[in-house]
N, C-alpha and C positions, 0 to 999 in steps of 0.2 A: 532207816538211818537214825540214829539216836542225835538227841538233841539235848544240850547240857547249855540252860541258862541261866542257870546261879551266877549270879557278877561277882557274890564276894563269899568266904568262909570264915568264922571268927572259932577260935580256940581259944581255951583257957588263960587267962591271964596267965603272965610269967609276971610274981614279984607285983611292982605296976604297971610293967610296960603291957599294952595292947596286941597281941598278935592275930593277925588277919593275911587273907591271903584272896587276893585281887586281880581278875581278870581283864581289865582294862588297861595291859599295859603295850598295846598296839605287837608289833613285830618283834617276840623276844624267841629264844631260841632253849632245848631243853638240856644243852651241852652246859649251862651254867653252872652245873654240880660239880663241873673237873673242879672249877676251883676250887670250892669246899674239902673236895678230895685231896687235890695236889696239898694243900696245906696242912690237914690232917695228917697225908702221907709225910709231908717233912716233919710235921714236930716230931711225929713216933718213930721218925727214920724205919719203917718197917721196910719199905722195899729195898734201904740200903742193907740193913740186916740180912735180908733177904738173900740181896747179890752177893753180900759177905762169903754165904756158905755154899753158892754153886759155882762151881769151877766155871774158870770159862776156858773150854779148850782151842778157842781162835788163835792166831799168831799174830802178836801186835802190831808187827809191819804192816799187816793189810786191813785192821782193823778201821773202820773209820765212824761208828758209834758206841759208843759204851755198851757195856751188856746191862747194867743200870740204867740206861735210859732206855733201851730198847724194852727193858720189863716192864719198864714205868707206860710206856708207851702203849705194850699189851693188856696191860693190867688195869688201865683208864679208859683202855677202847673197849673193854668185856663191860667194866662197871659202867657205861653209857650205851651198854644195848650194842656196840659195835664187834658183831662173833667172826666176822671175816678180817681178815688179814689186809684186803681190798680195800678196805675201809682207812688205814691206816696210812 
C-alpha cells in the first residue's frame, strides 16, 4: 500500500500571494471542484449555449426538470469521476 506523507506542497508564487496546498485539513470531500465548475459554467453560459441547440423532444405537460439542468447534472457528475447514472 502506498504511503503519501508530505503535509504540504508549495508552487510558485502568484504575483505576492503565497500558494500552498495543505493536508491538514481533517474531513474534507473531493466534490469541491463542482463549485469551481458550476461557476465557471455560469459565467460562459456554455451549458446554456449548449441546451440552446439541442431540441428537446419531451412534452412540457409532463415535463418536470429542465433539460438544462438535467445536462448540467450529467455533465458535473462525468467532471467528478461520477460515469453512472446511479450516481446522480
Amino acid at each position: 500500500m502506498t504511503e503519501c506523507n508530505q503535509s504540504e506542497l508549495e508552487f510558485p508564487a502568484l504575483k505576492r500571494r503565497k500558494i500552498q496546498a495543505a493536508f491538514s485539513g481533517g474531513d474534507v470531500t473531493s466534490d469541491g471542484g463542482v463549485l469551481l465548475l458550476r461557476q465557471v459554467d455560469h459565467q460562459l453560459k456554455l451549458l446554456e449555449r449548449i441546451d440552446a441547440v439541442i431540441p428537446d423532444p419531451r412534452d412540457p405537460r409532463y415535463v418536470e426538470h429542465s433539460q438544462l439542468s438535467l445536462l448540467r447534472q450529467r455533465v458535473y457528475g462525468l467532471c467528478l469521476g461520477y460515469e453512472d447514472l446511479n450516481d446522480h
